[in-house]
C-alpha positions as CSV (number, residue, x, y, z in Angstrom):
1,X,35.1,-60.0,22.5
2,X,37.3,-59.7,19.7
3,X,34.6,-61.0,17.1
4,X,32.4,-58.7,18.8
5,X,34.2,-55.7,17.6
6,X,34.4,-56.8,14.0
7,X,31.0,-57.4,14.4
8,X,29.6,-54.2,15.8
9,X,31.9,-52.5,13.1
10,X,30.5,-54.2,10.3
11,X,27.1,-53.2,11.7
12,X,28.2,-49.7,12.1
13,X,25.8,-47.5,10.5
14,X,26.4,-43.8,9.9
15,X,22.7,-42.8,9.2
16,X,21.5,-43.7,11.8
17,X,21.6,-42.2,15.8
18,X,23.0,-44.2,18.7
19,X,22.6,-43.0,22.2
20,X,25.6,-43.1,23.0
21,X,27.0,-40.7,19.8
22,X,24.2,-38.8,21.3
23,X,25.4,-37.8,24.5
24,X,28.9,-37.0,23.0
25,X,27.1,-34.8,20.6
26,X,25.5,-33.1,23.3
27,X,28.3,-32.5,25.5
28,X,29.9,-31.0,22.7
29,X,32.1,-33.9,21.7
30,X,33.6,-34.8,18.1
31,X,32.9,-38.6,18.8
32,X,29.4,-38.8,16.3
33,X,28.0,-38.2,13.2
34,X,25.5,-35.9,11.7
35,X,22.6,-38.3,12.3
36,X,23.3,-38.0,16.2
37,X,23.7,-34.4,15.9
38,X,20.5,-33.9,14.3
39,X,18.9,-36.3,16.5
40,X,19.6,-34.2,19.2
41,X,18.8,-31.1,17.8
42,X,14.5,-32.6,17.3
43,X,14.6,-33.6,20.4
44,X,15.5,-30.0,21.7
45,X,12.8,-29.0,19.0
46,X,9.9,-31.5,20.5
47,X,11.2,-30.9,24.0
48,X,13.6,-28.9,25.0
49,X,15.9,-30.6,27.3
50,X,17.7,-33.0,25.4
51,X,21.2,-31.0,25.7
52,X,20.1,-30.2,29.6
53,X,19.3,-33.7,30.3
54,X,23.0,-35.1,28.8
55,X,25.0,-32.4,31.1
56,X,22.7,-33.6,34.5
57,X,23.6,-37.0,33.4
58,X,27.0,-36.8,32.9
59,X,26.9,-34.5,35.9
60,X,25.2,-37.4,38.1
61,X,28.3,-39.9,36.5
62,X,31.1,-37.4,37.8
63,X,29.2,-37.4,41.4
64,X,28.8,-40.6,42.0
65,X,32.2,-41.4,40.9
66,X,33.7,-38.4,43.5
67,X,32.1,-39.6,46.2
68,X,32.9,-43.5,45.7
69,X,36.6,-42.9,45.7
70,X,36.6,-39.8,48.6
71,X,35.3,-43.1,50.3
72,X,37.9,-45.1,49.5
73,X,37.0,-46.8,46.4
74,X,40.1,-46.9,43.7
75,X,38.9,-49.2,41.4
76,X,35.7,-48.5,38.5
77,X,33.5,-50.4,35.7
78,X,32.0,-48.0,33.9
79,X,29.1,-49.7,31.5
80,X,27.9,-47.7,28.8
81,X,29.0,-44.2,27.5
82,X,31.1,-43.1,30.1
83,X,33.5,-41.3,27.5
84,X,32.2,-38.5,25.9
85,X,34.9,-36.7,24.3
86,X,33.8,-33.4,24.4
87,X,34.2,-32.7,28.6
88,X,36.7,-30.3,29.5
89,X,40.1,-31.6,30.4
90,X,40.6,-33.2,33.6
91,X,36.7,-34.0,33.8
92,X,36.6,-37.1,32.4
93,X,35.4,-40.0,34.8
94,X,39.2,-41.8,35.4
95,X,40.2,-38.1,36.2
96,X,38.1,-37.3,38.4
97,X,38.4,-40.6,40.1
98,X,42.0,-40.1,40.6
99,X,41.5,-36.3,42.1
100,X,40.5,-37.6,45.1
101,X,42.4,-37.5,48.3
102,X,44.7,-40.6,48.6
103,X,43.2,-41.7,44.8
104,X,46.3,-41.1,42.5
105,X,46.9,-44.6,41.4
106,X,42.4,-44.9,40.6
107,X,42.0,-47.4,38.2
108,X,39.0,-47.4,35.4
109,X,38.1,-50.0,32.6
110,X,35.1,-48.8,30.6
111,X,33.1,-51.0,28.4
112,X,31.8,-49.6,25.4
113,X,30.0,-51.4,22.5
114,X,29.7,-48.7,20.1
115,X,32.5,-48.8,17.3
116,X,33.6,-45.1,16.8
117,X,32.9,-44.3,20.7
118,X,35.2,-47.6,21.4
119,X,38.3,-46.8,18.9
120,X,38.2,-43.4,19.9
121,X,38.8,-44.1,23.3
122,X,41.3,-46.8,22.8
123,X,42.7,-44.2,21.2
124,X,43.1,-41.0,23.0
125,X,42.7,-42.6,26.3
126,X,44.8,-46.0,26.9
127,X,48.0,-44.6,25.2
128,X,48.9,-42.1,28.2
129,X,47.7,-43.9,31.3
130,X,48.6,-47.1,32.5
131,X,45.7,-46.6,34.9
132,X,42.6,-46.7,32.1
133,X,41.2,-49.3,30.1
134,X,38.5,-49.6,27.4
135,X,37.4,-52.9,26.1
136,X,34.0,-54.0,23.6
137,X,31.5,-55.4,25.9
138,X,28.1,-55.3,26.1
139,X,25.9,-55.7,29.4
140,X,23.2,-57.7,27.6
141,X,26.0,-60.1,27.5
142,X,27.2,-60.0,31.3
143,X,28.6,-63.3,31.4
144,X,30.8,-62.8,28.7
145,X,31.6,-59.4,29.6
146,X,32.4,-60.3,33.3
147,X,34.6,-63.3,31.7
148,X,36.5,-61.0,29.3
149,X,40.6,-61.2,29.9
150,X,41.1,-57.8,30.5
151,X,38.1,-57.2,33.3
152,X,38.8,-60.5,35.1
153,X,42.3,-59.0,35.5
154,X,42.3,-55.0,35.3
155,X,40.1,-55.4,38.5
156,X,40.6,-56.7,41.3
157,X,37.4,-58.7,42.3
158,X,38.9,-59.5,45.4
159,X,38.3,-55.9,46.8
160,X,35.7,-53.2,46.6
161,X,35.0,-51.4,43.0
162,X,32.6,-49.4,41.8
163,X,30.7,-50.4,39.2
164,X,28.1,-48.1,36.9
165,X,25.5,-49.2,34.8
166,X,24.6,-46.7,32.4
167,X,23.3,-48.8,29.7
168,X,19.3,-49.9,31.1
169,X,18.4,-48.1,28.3
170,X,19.6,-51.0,26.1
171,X,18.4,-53.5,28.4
172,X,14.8,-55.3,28.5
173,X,13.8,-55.8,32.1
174,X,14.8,-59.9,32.3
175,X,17.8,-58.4,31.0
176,X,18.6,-56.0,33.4
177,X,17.6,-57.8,36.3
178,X,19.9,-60.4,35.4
179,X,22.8,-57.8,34.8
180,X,22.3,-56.5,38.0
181,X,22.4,-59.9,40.1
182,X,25.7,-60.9,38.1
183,X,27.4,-57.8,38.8
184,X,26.2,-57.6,42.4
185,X,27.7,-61.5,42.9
186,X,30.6,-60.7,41.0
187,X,31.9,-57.8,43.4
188,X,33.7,-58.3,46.6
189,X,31.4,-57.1,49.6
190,X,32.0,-53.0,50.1
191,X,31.5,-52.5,46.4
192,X,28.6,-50.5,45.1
193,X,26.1,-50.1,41.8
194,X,25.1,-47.4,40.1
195,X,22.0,-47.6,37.7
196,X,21.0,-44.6,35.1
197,X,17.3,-44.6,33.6
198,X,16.3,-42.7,30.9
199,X,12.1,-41.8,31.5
200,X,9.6,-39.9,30.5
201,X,8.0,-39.0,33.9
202,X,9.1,-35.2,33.4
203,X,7.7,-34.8,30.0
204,X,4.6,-32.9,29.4
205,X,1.5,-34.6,28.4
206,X,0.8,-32.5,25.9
207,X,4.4,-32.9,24.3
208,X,4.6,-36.9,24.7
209,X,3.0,-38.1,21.6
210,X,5.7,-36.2,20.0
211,X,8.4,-37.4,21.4
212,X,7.4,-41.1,21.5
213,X,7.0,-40.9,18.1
214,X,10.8,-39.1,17.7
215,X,12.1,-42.0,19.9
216,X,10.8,-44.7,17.7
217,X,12.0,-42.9,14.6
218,X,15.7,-42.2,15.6
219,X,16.6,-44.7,18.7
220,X,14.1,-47.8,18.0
221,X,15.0,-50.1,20.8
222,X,15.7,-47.5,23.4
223,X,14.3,-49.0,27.0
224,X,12.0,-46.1,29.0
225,X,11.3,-46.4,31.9
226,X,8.9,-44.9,34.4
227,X,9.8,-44.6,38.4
228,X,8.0,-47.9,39.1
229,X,9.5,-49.5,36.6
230,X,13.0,-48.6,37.6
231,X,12.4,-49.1,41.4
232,X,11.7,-52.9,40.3
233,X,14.9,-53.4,39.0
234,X,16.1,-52.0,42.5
235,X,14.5,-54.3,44.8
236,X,16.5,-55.7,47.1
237,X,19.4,-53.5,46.6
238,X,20.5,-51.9,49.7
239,X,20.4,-48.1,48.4
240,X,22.7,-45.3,49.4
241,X,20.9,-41.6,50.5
242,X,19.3,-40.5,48.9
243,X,18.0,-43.1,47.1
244,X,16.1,-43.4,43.8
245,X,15.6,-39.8,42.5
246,X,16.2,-37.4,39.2
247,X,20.3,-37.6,38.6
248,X,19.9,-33.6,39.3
249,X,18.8,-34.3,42.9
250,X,21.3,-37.3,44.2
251,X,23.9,-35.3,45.9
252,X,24.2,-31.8,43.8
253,X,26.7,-29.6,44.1
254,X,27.4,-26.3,42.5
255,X,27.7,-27.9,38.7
256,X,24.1,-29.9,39.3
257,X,22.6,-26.7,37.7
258,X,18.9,-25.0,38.3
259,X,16.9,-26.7,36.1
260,X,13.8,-28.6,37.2
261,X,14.8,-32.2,38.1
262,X,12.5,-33.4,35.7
263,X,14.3,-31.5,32.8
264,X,17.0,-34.5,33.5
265,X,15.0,-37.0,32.1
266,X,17.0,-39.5,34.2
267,X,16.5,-41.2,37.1
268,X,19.7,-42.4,39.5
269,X,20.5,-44.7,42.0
270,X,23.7,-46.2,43.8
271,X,23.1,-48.9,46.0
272,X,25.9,-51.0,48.6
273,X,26.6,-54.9,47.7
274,X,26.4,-56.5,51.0
C-alpha cells in the first residue's frame, strides 16, 4: 500500500480532472484543482446537472449510512470518495454514522486512492478521532486492499459492517464482479453492500453526443453504466427495499431534494450478505 501511495503521487497530475476532485469541487470543497473545477462547470454547460447529481449522490451516501447504523451497524468501509471536504460540519459520513442512537463509538476506515483527496483526509480527519481511518487502496485491487494492515484490523470481520462501493465507475465489469464477490465473502453474515453507478439513462438524446464526447475528453476511463448493466453486477445479491433505483429515490427524506430522479445521474443499491 505504501508503494502505492508514492506511486499514485508521482502520477499525480494537476491538469487533468479526477472524479473524485470532482465531486469535492461540486459540493463546494477545497480538496481539487482548477481542472476539476472547470470540468464540472462543462458538464453543467452540456447538461445541467452535474452539481445536482454530486449533492443526490452524496445525499444517497449519508442515507444509506443512517439507516445501517439506526439498525445496528457500528462499523463502515467506505470505497471511493467518501470525503468531500466541503460538507457542512457534522455531515461527514463517520459523523453521521456516530449520530445515531446507541452509535457514539461508530467506526469508519475510508479507502481513497487519489493523492490530494488521501493526504487531505489523513490530515484533517485521523488527527481528532480515534474512531476514523483513511488508508490508499484501490478496489481494482481487492485482494490487496482487503489484505492491507490497517483494514484487516480497524474492522472487525468477525461482526456485521457496512461496506460502500462508490468506485464502479473505475471498475470494468470482470472487475467489479469480482470486487463484489470478495467483499460479500469477506464480511461476517448481517453485513450489507452498497453500490453507486454513474449512467447516462436520464440524459437527453439530443444532449448525449455532447456529453460523451466531454467524458472522454476530461475523465477517459470513467465506467457508464446503463440500468441493465448495473442490475448484472447485482445478481444474486439479496437487495434491500427498495431496490435498484436513482440515489434520489432509495429512501428520501427532506434533503433528497425535488429534482427529477434522473437529474442524479446515479443509480443505488444496498443489498444484505447472507
Amino acid at each position: 500500500m505504501r508503494q502505492r501511495a508514492i506511486r499514485n503521487l508521482a502520477k499525480l497530475n494537476t491538469t487533468q480532472a479526477r472524479i473524485t476532485r470532482m465531486l469535492d469541487a461540486a459540493a463546494g470543497g477545497k480538496n481539487n484543482f482548477v481542472a476539476d473545477r472547470e470540468a464540472v462547470r462543462r458538464y453543467d454547460e452540456a447538461a445541467p446537472v452535474t452539481t445536482e447529481a454530486a449533492r443526490a449522490v452524496l445525499g444517497f451516501l449519508a442515507r444509506v449510512v443512517r439507516h445501517l447504523a439506526i439498525r445496528g451497524v457500528d462499523q463502515f468501509l467506505v470505497i471511493g470518495s467518501g470525503v468531500p471536504s466541503g460538507l457542512p460540519a457534522g455531515r461527514q459520513l463517520h459523523d453521521l454514522a456516530r449520530q445515531a442512537p446507541g452509535r457514539p463509538d461508530a467506526r469508519v476506515l475510508y479507502v481513497e486512492n487519489d493523492p490530494m483527496v488521501l493526504a487531505n483526509a489523513q490530515a484533517t480527519i485521523e488527527p481528532v478521532t480515534d474512531l476514523v481511518r483513511v488508508v490508499d487502496g484501490d478496489a481494482a485491487e481487492i485482494e490487496d486492499l482487503l489484505a492491507d494492515r490497517v483494514v484487516r484490523t480497524f474492522i472487525d470481520w468477525d461482526r456485521p459492517v457496512g461496506m460502500i462501493l462508490v468506485s464502479t465507475h473505475g471498475l470494468d465489469d470482470e472487475e467489479a464482479r469480482h470486487a463484489v464477490k470478495c467483499l460479500g465473502h469477506a464480511a461476517a453474515p448481517g453485513s450489507y453492500l452498497a453500490l453507486l453507478q454513474t449512467t447516462f439513462d436520464g440524459i437527453p438524446p439530443e444532449l448525449l453526443p455532447a456529453v460523451e464526447d466531454l467524458l472522454a475528453m476530461t475523465l477517459p476511463g470513467h465506467v457508464v453504466r446503463g440500468r441493465d448493466a448495473f442490475a448484472a453486477l447485482l445478481e444474486g445479491l439479496d437487495l434491500v427495499d427498495p431496490g435498484l433505483v436513482w440515489v434520489s429515490e432509495w429512501r428520501p427524506d427532506a434533503t433528497a431534494g425535488s429534482s427529477p430522479p434522473a437529474v442524479c445521474g446515479n443509480y443505488g443499491a444496498l443489498a444484505r450478505i447472507l
